[in-house]
N, C-alpha and C positions, 0 to 999 in steps of 0.2 A: 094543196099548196106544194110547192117544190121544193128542193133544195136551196135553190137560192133565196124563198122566203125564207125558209125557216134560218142560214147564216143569215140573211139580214136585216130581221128583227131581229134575233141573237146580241148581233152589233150594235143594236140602235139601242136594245135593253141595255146592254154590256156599260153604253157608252150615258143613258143617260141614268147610270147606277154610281159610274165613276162620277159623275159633273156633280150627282148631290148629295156624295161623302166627301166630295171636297169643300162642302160648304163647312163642315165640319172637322176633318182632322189635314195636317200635311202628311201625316206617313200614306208613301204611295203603297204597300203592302196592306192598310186599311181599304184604302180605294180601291186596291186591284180586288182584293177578297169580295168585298160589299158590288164589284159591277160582276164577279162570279156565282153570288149567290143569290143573283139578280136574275141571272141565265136560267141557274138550275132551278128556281124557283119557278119561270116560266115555263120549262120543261114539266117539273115533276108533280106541280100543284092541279092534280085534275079536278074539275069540273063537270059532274054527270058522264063520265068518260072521256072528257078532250080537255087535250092540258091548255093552262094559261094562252099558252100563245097563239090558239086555236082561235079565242076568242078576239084577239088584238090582231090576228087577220082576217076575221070578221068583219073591221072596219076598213081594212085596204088589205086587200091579200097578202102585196110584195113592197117591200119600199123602194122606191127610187132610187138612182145612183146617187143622186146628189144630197137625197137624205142622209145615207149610208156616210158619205164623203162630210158632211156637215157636223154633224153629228160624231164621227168618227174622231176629227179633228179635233171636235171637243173637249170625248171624253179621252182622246190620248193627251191633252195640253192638259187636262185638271189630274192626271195618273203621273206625270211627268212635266211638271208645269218650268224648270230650269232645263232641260235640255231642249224642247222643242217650242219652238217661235211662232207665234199666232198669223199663220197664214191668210193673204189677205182675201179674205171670202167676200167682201165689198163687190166684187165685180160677179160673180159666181152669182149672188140676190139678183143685183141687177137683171143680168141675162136669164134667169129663173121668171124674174118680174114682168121682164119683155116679152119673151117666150109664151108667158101663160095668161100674160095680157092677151095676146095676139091668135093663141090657139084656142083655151076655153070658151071665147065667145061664139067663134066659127064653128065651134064642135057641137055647141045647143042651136047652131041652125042661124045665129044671127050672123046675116051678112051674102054674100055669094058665093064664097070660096072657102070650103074645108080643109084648113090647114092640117089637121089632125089627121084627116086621111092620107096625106100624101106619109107620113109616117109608116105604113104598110109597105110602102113602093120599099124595094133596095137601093135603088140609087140616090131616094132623099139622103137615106144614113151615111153612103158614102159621101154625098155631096155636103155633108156636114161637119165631114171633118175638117175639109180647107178652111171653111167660115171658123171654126173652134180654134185653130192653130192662128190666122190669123187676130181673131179677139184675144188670144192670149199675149198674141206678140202686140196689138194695140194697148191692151190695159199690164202688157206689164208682168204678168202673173201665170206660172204653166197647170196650175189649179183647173182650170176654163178647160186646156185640150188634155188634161186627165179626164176631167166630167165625162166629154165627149167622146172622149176613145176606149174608155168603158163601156159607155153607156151601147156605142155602136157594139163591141166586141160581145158586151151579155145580149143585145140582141140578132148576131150577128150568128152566135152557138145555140141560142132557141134555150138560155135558161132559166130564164121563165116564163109563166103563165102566157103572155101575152105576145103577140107579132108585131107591135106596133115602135116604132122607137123611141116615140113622144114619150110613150109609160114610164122606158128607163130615164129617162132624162128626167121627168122632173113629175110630180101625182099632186093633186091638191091640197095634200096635210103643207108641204115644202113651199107652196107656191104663195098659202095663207101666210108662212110665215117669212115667207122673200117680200110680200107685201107691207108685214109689219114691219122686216127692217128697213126698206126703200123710206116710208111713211115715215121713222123716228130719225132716218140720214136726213130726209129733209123738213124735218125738224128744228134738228138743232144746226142744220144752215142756216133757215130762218132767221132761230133767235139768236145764232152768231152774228147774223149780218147786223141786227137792227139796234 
């Protein structure tokens, strides 16, 4: 694993250390301690030789940007829940939901055209940012062409694992759960409407 695994599972520990001592106290000095010793624990608790985190990227190497970014947003709102304002990640799922509707199926072979390969090419990445700036300027929110201008820039520097751009963008842990929010948004349009 690389460097950038290991920050970002760090973060994603860090972040969901902070979300579930906020269940519990408001001092942000609790929360910050308890998503710190969330880190070092995954650091310094080995296992037959490899520490914690070894094994949590045994189930996906590297997290996604958008994990990192979701996530991140979280566990900074529940550390600091009065100064910063719950960004609207509403469209962020969506294009996750779209995305991963449209590429995982093409990637296991159903259909004629492999989306996920073209993610190799460099000029999809490039070609992705004007679409990202535009969806941000459609929905509203510069959440969308942060996603995207990271996600191009980590793979744009080779730091990590993988050459593909689809990876940074979005992995299947994110994509299950852009599906569960897409599913509970319409939801409770539904039972709004009726």
């Amino acid at each position: 694993m690389t460097a950038y695994g290991y920050v970002g599972w760090a973060l994603v520990l860090a972040s969901l250390g902070a979300c579930c001592s906020a269940r519990y106290t408001d001092n942000w000095r609790i929360k910050l301690g308890t998503a710190a010793a969330v880190v070092v624990a995954a650091f310094a608790i080995q296992l037959d030789r490899v520490p914690l985190i070894g094994f949590v990227a045994s189930v996906q190497s590297e997290p996604s940007v958008a994990m990192i970014l979701i996530l991140g947003s979280h566990g900074a709102r529940s550390l600091w829940p009065h100064r910063l304002t719950q960004p609207d990640t509403g469209p962020l799922h969506l294009c996750i939901f779209l995305l991963g509707s449209a590429m995982y199926p093409s990637a296991l072979g159903i259909g004629y055209i492999d989306l996920y390969a073209a993610g190799y090419h460099p000029y999809a990445a490039i070609g992705m940012l004007p679409l990202a700036f535009l969806l941000s300027w459609f929905a509203g929110t510069r959440l969308l062409a942060f996603w995207v201008a990271l996600a191009v820039l980590a793979q744009g520097y080779s730091v990590g694992e993988s050459d593909n751009a689809f990876d940074y963008l979005i992995d299947p842990i994110i994509f299950v759960y852009a599906c569960w929010r897409a599913a509970a948004y319409a939801w409770r349009r539904y039972d709004g409407a009726r």
